[in-house]
LODO-69405 format. One record per residue: residue number from 1; chain; x, y, z of N, C-alpha, C, CB in turn. Coordinates in Angstrom, 2 decimals. Last residue first. Glycine has a CB too. Layout:
BEGIN
NODE  resi  chain      n.x      n.y      n.z     ca.x     ca.y     ca.z      c.x      c.y      c.z     cb.x     cb.y     cb.z
NODE   NUM      A        X        Y        Z        X        Y        Z        X        Y        Z        X        Y        Z
...
REM end
This chain:
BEGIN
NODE  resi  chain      n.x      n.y      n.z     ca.x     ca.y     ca.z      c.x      c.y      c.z     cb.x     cb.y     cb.z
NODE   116      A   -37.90    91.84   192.28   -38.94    92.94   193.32   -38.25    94.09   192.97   -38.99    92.74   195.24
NODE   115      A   -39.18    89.30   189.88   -38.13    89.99   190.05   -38.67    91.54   190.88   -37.41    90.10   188.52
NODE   114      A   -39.27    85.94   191.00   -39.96    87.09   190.39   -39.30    88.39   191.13   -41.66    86.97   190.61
NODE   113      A   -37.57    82.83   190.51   -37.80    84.30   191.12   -38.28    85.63   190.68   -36.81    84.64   191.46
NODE   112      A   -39.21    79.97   188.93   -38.32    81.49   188.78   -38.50    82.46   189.92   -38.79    82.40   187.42
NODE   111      A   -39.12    77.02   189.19   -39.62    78.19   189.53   -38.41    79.15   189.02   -40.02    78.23   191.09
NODE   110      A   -40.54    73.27   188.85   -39.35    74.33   188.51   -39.97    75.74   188.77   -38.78    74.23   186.82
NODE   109      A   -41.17    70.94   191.37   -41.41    71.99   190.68   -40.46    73.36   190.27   -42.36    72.28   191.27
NODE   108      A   -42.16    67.61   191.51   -41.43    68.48   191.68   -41.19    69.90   190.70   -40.50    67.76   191.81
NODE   107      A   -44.33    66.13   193.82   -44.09    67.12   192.98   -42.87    67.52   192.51   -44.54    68.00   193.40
NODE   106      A   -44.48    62.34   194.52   -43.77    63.99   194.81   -44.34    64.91   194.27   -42.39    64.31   194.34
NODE   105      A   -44.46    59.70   195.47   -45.89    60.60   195.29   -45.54    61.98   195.54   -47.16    60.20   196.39
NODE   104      A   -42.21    58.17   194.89   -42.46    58.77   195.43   -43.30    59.70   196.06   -42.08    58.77   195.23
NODE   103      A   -42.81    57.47   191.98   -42.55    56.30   192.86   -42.48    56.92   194.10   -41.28    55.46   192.55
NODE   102      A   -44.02    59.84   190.83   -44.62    58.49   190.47   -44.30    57.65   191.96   -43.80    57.73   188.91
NODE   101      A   -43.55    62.97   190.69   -42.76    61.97   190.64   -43.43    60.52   191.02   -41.67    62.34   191.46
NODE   100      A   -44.47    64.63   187.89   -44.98    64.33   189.17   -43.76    62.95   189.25   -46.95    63.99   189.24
NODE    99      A   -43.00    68.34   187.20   -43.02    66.62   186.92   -43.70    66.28   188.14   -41.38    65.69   186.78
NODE    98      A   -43.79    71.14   185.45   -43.61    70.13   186.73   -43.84    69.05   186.30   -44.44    70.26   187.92
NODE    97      A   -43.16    73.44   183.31   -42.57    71.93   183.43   -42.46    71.09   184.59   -41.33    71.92   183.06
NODE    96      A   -43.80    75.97   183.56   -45.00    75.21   183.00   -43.91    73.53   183.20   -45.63    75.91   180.91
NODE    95      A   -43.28    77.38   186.57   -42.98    77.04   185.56   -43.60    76.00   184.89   -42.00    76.93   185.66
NODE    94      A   -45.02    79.74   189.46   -44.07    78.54   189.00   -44.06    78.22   187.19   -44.71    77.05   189.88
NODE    93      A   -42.17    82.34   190.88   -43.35    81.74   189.74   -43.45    80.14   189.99   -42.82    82.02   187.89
NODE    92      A   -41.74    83.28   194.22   -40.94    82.59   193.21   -42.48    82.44   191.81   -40.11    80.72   194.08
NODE    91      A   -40.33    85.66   196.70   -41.65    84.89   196.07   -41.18    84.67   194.51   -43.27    85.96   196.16
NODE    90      A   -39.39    85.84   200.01   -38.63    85.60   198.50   -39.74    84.96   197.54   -37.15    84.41   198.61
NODE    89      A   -39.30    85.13   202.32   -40.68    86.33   201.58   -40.31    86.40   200.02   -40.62    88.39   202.33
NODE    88      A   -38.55    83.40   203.98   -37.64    84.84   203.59   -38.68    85.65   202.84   -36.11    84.58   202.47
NODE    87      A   -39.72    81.49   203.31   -40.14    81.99   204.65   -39.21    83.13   204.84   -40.04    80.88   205.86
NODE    86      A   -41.25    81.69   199.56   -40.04    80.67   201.01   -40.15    81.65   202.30   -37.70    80.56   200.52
NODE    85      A   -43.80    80.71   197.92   -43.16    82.17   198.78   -42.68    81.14   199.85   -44.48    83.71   199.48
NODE    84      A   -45.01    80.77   194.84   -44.50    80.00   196.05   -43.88    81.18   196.51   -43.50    78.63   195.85
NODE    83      A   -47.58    80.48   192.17   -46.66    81.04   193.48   -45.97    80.26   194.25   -47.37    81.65   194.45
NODE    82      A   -49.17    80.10   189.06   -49.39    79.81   190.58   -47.96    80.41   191.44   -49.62    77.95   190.81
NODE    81      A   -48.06    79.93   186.81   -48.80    81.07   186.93   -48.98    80.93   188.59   -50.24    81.10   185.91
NODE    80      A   -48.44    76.36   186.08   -47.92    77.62   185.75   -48.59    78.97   186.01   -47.72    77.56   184.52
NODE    79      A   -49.72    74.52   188.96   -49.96    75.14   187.54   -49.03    76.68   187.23   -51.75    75.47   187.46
NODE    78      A   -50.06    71.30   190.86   -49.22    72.67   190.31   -49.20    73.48   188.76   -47.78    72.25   190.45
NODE    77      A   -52.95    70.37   191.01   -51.43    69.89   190.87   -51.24    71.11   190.44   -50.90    68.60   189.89
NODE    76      A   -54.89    69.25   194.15   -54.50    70.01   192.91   -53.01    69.62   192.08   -54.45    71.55   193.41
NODE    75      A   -57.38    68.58   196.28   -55.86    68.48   195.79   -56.05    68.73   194.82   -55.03    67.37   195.84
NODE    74      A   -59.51    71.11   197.99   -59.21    70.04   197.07   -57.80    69.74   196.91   -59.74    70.33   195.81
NODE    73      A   -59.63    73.01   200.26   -59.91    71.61   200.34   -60.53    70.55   199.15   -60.75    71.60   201.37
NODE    72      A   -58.38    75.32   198.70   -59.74    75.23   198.92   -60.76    74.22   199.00   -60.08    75.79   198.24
NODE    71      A   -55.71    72.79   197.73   -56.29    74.55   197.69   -57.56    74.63   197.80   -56.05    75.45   196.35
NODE    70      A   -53.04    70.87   198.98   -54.26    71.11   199.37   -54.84    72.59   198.80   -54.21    70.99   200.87
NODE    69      A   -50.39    69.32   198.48   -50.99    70.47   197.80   -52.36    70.39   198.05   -50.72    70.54   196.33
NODE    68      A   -49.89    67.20   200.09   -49.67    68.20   201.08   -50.34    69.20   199.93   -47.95    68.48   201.74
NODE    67      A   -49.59    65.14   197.80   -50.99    65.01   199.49   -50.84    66.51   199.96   -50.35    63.59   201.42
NODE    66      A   -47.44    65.21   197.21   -48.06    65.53   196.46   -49.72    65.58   197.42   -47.71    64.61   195.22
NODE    65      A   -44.39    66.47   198.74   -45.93    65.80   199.00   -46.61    66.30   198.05   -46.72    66.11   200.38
NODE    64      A   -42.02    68.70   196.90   -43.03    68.51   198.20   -44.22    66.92   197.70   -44.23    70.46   198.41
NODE    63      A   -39.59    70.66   196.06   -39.88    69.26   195.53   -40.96    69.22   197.02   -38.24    67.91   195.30
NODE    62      A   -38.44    73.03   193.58   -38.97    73.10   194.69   -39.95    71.33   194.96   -39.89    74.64   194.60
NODE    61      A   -35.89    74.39   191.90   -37.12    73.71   191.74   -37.21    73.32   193.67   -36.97    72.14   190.37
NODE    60      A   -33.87    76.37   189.69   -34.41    75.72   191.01   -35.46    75.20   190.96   -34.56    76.47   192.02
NODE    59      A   -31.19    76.36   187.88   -32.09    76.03   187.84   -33.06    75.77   189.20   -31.82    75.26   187.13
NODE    58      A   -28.41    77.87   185.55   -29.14    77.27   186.97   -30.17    77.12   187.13   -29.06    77.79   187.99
NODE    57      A   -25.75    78.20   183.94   -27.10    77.96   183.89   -27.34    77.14   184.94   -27.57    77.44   182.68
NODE    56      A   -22.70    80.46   183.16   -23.40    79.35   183.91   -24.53    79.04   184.07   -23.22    79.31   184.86
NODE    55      A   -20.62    80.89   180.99   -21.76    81.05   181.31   -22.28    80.10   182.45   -22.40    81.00   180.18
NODE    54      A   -17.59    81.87   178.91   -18.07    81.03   179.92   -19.73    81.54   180.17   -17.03    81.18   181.31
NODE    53      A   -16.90    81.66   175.42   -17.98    82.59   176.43   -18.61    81.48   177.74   -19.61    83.26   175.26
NODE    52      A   -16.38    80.51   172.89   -15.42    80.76   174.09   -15.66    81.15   175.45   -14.68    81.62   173.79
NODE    51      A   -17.63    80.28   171.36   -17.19    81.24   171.26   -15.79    81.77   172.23   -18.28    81.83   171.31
NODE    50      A   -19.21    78.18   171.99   -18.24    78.16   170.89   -17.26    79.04   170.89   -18.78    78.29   169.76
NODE    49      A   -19.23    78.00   175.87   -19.84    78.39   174.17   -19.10    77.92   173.38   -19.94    79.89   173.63
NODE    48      A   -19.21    76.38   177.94   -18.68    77.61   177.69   -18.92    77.28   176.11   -17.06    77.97   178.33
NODE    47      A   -21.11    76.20   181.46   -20.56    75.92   180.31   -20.05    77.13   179.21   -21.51    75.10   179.77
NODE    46      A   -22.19    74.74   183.97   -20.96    75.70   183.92   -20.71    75.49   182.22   -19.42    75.16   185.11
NODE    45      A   -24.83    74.18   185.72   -23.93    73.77   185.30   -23.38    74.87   184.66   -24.13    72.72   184.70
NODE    44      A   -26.75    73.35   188.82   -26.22    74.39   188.04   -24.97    73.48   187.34   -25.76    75.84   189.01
NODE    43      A   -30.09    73.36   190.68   -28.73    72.58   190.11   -28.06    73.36   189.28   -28.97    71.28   189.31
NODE    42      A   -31.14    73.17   193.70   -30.58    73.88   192.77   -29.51    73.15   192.43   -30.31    75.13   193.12
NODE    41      A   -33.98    72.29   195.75   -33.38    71.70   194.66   -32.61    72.94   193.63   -34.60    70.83   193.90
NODE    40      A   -35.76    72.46   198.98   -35.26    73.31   197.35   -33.77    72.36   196.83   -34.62    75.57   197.73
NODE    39      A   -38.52    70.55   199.75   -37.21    70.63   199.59   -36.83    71.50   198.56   -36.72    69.45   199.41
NODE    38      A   -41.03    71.63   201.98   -40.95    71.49   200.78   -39.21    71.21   200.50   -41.67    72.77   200.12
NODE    37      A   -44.30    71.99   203.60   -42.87    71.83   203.91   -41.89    70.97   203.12   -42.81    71.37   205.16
NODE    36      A   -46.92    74.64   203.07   -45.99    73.06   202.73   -44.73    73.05   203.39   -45.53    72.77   201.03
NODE    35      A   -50.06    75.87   202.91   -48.67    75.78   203.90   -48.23    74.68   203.56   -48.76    75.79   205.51
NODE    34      A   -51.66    77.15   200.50   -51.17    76.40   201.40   -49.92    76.25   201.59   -51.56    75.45   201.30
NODE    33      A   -54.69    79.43   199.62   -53.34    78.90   200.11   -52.81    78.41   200.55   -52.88    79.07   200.37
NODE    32      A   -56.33    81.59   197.23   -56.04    79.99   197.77   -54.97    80.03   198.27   -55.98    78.81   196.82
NODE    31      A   -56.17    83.58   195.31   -56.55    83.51   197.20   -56.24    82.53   197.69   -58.00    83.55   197.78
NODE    30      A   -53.82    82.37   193.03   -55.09    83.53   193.26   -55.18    83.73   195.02   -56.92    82.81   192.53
NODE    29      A   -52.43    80.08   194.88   -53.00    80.52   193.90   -54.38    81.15   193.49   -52.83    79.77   193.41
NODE    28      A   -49.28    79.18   196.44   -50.52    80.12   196.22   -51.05    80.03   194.87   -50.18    81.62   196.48
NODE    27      A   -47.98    78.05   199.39   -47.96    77.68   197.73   -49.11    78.63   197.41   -48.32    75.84   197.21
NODE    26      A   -45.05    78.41   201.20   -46.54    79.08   200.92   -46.93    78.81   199.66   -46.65    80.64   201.05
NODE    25      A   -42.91    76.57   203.03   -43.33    77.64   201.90   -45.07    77.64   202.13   -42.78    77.05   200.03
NODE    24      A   -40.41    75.87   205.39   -41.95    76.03   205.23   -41.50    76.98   203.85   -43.02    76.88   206.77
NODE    23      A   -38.27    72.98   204.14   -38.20    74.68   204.48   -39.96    74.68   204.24   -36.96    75.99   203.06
NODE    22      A   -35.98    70.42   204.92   -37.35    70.97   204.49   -37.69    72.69   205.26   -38.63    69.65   205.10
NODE    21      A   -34.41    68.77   205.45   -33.30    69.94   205.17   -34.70    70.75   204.65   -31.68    69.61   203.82
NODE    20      A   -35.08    67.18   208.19   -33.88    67.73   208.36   -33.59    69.05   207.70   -33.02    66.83   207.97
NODE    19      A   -37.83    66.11   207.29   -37.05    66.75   208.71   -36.45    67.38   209.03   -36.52    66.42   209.29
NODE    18      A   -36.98    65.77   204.80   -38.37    66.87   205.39   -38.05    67.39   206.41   -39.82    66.28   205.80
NODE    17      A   -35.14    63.86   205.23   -35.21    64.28   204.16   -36.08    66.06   204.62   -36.01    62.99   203.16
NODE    16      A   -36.99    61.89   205.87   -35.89    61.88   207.20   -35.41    63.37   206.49   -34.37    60.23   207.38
NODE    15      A   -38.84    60.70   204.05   -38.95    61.74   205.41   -38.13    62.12   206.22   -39.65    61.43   206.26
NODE    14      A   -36.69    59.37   202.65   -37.25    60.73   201.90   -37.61    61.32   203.05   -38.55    60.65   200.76
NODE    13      A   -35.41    56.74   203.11   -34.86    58.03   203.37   -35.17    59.53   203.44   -34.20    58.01   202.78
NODE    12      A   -36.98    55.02   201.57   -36.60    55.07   203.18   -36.16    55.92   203.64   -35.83    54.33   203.67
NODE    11      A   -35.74    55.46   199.11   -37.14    56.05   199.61   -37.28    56.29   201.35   -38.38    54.86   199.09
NODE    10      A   -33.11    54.85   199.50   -33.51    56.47   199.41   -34.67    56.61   199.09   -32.83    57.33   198.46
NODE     9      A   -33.55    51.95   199.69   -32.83    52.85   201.05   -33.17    54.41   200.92   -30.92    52.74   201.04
NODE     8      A   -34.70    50.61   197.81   -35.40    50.82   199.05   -35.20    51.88   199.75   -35.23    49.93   199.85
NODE     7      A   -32.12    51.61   195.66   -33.87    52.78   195.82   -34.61    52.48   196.99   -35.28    52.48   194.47
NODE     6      A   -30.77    50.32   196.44   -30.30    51.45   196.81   -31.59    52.32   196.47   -28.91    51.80   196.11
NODE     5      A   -31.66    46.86   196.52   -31.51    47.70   197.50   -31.16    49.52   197.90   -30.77    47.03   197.87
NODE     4      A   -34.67    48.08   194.03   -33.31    47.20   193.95   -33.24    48.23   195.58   -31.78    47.44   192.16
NODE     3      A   -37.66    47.13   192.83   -36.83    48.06   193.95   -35.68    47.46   194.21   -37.50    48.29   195.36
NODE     2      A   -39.03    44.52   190.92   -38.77    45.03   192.39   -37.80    45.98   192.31   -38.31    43.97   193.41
NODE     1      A   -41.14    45.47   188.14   -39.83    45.11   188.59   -39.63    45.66   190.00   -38.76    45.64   187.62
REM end
């Protein structure tokens, strides 16, 4: 099935995307390492129990080129246990639930902040 006009436009849109709101990271694993320029993704929702008990649950993920994961001039795909480090030095896990995104040739990857 063709691409309706509002998915042409926000594929059309994805490098403009890198340009603008893309942050260098460091993807790591073990010694291996590569330089990406990656989008952070935080989503959060607000909810409140049975109990009554507000809470809020958040989530980050980290979205890049699936071309750009280069480790010891192979491509790879993102594995739980592997790294990321944002250009603040802020070093993150990554999480066993990456998705590849198909129509986009993305990654996108859930992480935790590892705690310093």
């Amino acid at each position: 099935m063709a691409d309706n006009p509002f998915q042409i436009a926000a594929k059309a849109a994805i490098p403009a995307c890198y340009t603008l709101a893309g942050e260098v990271i460091t993807y790591a694993r073990l010694a291996a390492t590569a330089t990406i320029t990656a989008l952070r993704n935080r989503q959060g929702a607000d909810m409140v129990d049975s109990q009554g008990v507000y809470a809020r649950a958040s989530r980050l993920e980290w979205t890049f080129k699936q071309a750009d994961l280069v480790l010891g001039g192979s491509a790879v795909e993102p594995a739980r246990g592997d790294t990321i480090t944002d250009a603040a030095g802020v070093v993150y896990d990554v999480q066993a639930d990456v998705e590849r995104l198909e129509d986009t040739a993305e990654w996108r990857v859930p992480v935790r902040e590892v705690d310093s």
